[in-house]
C-alpha positions as CSV (number, residue, x, y, z in Angstrom):
1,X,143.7,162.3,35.6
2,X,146.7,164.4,34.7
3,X,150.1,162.6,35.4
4,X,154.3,163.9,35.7
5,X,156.3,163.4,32.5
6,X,158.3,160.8,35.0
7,X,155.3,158.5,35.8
8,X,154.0,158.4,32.1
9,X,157.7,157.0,31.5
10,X,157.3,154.6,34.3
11,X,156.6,151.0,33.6
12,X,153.6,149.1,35.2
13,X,154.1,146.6,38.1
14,X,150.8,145.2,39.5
15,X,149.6,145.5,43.0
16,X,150.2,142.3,44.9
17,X,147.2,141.2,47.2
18,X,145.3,143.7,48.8
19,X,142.5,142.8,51.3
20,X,140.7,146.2,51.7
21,X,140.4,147.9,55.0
22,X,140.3,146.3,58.1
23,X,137.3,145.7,59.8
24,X,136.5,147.4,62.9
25,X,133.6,146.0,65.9
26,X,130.4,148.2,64.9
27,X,127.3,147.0,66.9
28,X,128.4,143.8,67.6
29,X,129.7,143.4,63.8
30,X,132.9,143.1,61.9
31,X,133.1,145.7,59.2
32,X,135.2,147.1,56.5
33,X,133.9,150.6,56.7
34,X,134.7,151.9,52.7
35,X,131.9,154.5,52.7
36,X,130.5,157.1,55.0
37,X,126.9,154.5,54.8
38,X,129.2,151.7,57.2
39,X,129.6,153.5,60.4
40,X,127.3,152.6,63.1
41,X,127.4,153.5,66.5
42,X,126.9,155.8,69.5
43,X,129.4,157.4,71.3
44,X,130.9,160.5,73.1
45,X,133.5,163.2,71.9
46,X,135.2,165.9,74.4
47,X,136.1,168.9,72.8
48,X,137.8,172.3,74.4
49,X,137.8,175.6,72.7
50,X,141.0,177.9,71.9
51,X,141.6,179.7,74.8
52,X,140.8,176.9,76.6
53,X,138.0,178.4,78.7
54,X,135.2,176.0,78.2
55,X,134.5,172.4,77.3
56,X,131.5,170.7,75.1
57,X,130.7,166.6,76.0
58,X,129.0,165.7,72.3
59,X,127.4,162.0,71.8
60,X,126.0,160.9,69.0
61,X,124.2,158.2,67.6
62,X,124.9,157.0,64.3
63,X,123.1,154.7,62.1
64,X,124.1,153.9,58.6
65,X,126.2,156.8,58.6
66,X,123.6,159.0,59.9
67,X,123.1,161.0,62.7
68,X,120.2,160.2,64.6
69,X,120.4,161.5,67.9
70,X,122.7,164.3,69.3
71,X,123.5,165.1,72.7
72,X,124.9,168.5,73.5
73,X,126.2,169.4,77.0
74,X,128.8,172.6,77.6
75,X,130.6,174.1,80.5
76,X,132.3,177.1,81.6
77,X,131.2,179.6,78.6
78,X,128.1,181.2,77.8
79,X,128.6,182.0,74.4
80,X,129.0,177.7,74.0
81,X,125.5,177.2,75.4
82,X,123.9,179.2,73.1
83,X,126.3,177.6,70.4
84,X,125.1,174.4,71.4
85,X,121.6,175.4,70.7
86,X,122.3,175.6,67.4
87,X,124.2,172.7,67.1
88,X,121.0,170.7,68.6
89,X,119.2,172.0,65.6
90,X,121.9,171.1,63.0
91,X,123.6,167.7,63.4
92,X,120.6,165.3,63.1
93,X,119.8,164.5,59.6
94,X,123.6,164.9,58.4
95,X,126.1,161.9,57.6
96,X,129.1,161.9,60.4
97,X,131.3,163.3,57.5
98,X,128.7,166.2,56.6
99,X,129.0,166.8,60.6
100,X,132.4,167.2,61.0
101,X,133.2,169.7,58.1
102,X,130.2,171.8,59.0
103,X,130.5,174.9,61.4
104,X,129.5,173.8,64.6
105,X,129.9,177.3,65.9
106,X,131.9,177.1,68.8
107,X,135.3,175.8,68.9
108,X,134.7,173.4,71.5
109,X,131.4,171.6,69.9
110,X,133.5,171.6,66.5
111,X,136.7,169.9,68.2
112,X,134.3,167.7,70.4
113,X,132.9,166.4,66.8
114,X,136.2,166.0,65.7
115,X,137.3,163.7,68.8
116,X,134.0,161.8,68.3
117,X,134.3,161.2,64.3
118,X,137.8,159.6,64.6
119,X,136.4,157.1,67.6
120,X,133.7,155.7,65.6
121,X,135.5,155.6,62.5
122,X,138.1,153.6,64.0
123,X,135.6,151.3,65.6
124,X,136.4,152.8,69.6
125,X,132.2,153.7,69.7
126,X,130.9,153.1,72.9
127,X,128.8,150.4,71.5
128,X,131.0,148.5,69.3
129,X,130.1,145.3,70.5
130,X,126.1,145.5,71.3
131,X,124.1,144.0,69.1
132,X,122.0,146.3,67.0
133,X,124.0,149.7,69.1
134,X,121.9,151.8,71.2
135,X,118.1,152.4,70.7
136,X,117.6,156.1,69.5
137,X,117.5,158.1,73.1
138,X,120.6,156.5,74.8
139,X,121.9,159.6,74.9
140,X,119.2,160.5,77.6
141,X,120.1,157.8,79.6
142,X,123.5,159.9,80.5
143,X,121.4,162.6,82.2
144,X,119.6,159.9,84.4
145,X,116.5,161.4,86.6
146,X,115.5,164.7,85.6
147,X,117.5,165.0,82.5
148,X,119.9,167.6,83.7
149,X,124.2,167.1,83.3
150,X,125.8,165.5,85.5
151,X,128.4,168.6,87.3
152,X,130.7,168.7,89.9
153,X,131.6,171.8,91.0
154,X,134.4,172.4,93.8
155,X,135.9,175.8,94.3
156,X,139.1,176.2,96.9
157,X,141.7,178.5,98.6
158,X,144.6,177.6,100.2
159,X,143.6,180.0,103.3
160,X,140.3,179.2,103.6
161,X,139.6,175.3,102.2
162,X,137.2,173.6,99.8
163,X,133.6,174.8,98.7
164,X,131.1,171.9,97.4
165,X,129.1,173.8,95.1
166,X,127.1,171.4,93.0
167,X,127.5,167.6,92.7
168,X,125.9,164.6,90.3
169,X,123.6,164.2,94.0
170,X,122.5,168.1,93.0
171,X,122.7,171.9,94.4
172,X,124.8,171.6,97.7
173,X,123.1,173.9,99.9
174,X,125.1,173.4,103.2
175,X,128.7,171.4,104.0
176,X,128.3,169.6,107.5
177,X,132.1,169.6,108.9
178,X,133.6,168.3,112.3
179,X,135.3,169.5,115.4
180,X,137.9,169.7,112.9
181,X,136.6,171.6,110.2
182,X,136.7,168.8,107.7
183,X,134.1,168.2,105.4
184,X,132.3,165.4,106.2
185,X,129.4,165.6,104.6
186,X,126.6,167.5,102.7
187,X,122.9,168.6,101.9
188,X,121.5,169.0,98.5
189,X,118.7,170.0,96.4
190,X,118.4,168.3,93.3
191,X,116.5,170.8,91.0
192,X,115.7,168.0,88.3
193,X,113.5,166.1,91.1
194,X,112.5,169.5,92.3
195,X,110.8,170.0,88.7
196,X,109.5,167.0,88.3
197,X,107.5,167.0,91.5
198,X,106.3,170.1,90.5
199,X,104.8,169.2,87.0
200,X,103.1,166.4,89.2
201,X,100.8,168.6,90.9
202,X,103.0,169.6,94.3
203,X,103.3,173.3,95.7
204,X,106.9,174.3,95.2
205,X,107.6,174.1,99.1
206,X,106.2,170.7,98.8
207,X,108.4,169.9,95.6
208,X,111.4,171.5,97.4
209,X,111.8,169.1,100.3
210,X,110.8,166.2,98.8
211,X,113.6,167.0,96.1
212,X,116.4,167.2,99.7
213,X,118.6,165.1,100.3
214,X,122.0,164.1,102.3
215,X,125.3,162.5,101.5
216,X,127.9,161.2,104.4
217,X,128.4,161.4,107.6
218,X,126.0,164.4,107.9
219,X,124.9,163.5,111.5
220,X,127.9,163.2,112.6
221,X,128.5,167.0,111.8
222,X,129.0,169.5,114.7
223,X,127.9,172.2,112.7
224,X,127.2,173.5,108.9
225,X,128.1,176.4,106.7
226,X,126.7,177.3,103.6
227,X,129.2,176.7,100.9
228,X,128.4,180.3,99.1
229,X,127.9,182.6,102.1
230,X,130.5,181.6,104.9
């Protein structure tokens, strides 16, 4: 250790009480996390890259310091969902401090890790107080049926109104609206089912209506319009 010429003249003065670090709620335990091997727990990260054009959702679940599941989902770039191919293939296996100084590839994933690393170091994981965390595919669970993202997506003009164009429910393939023209309700497709019924042995016509479905006040409507045509 190489010291100033001013602290080698300074005279020692010992270091009252010090309790070490404070313990943070991992899996449903108090911990004082001194080494990468003490953090436990799952959790998410949002991260956004530079030009702010698209967006990465990364969980991860973390046992004795290492990754053990990763979740990668990305939005609005295409160059990010081929990034997060590769980020699929590298974060399981590494500690949580391996992840975040390792190239990620895309700006987003990398910041998303970096959101994620200081939540679950501080003890703000998303299962800081159940016992024993998450079981190792939690990070399915977020998908639900079908294992697809959940996405909204609603595109508008002040001239001609709102587009539903894909919801958690699925693919909205027509907008029922009143005497009005408000929406008052929708049809969907949801392409998860739709796949699903398909590996199961129906014809795809068969798999397509059984994967339809409606949300509000559809019978109410007094006529419908496809959201990406009129």
């Amino acid at each position: 250790m190489i010291y100033t010429k001013k602290v080698e003249d300074m005279c020692k003065v010992h270091q009252d009480v010090h309790h070490g670090a404070a313990p943070i709620p991992e899996e449903a335990k108090w911990v004082q996390a001194k080494e990468v091997k003490d953090i436990s727990g799952f959790t998410h990260g949002i991260g956004w890259c530079a030009p702010q054009q698209g967006c990465c959702k990364l969980s991860l679940n973390v046992k004795d310091g290492i990754i053990q599941e990763a979740l990668v989902e990305t939005l609005g770039c295409s160059g990010m969902t081929q990034s997060a191919a590769m980020a699929g293939e590298i974060l399981p296996g590494l500690t949580v401090l391996e992840a975040l100084n390792t190239d990620l590839v895309c700006d987003a994933i990398n910041t998303a890790m970096r959101e994620l690393f200081l939540q679950i170091v501080y003890g703000r994981s998303q299962s800081a107080f159940s016992e024993d965390g998450l079981a190792i595919g939690a990070g399915l669970e977020d998908l639900g049926k079908g294992f697809r993202s959940q996405i909204g997506t609603i595109y508008s003009t002040l001239d001609k109104g709102p587009r539903y164009l894909e919801m958690t429910d699925g693919y909205i393939t027509e907008l029922g609206l009143d005497k009005d023209d408000n929406i008052i309700g929708y049809k969907f497709v949801n392409f998860g089912k739709m796949e699903d019924f398909i590996k199961a042995g129906d014809d795809v016509n068969t798999a397509y209506e059984k994967a339809k479905g409606q949300y509000g006040r559809v019978d109410d409507a007094v006529k419908f319009i496809d959201p990406r045509k009129e």
